[in-house]
C-alpha positions in Angstrom: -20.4 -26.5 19.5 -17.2 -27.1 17.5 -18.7 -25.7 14.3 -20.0 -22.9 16.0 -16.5 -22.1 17.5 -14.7 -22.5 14.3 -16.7 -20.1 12.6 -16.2 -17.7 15.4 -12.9 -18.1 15.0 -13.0 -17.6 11.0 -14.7 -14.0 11.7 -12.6 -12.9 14.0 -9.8 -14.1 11.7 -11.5 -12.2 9.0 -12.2 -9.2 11.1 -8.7 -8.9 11.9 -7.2 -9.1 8.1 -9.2 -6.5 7.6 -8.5 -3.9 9.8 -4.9 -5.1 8.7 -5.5 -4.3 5.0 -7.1 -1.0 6.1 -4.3 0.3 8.4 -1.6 -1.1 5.6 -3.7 1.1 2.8 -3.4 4.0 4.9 0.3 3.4 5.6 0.6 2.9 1.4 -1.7 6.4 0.9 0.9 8.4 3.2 3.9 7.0 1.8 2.5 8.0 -1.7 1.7 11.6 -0.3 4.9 12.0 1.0 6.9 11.2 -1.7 5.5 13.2 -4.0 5.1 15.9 -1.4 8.8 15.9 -1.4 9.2 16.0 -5.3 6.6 18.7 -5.8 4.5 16.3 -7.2 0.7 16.4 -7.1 -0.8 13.1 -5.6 -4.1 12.5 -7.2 -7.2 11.1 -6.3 -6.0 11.1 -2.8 -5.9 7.5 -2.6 -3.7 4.1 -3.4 -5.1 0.7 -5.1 -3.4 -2.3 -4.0 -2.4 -4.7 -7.3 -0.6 -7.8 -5.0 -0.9 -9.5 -1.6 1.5 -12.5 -0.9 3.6 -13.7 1.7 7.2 -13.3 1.9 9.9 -13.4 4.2 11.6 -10.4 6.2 15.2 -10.0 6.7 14.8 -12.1 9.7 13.1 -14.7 8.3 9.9 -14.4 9.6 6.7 -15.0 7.4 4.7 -11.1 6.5 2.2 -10.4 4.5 3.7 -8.4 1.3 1.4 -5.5 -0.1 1.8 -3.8 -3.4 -0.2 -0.2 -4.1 -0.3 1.9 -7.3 -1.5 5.3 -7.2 -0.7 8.4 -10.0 0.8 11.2 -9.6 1.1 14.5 -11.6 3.8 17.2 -12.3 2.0 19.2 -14.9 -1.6 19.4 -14.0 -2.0 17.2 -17.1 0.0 14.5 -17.2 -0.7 11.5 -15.0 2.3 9.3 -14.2 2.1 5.9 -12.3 3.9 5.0 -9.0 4.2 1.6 -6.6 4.7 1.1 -3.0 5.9 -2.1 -1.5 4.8 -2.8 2.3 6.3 -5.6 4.1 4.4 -6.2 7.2 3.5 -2.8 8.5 7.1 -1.2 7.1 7.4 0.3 3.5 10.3 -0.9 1.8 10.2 1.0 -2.1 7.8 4.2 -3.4 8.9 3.7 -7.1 7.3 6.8 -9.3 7.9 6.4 -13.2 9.8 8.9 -14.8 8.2 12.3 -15.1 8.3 15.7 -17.3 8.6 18.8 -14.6 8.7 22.3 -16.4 10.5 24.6 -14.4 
């Protein structure tokens, strides 16, 4: 009975982390679209890969999970150009996009 209830537990744990992980990707995906959006930037591949997961505190103090995304990004048509997005708990805190050519 205990083992059965401690593996119940375990999925639902699992479950839960991932529905987590998918809702923080999505989160990641628009923040990328966004900022790029806003530079007249082309995001491509319409998606974000995440590159770190650890746990860090907040300003308050309180434990989060702490997400890190790459996805590219284009201002030529030609060029691709990487970018990072830092989620701490379920609020970005940094879309960083290297440096970038634009021809006017």
């Amino acid at each position: 009975m205990t083992g059965d209830l401690l593996v119940l537990i375990l999925m639902i744990s699992g479950i839960a982390y991932w529905l987590d992980a998918i809702r923080c990707k999505e989160l990641a995906r628009e923040a990328g679209k966004v900022a790029c959006k806003r530079n007249e930037l082309l995001f491509l591949d319409d998606t974000v890969v995440i590159v770190k997961v650890r746990l860090r505190r907040d300003v308050s103090g309180n434990m989060k999970l702490y997400r890190k995304y790459k996805f590219e990004f284009t201002s030529d048509g030609i060029n691709r150009y990487n970018g990072t997005i830092s989620i701490l708990g379920k609020l970005v805190q940094k879309v960083n996009m290297d440096a970038y050519h634009f021809d006017a």
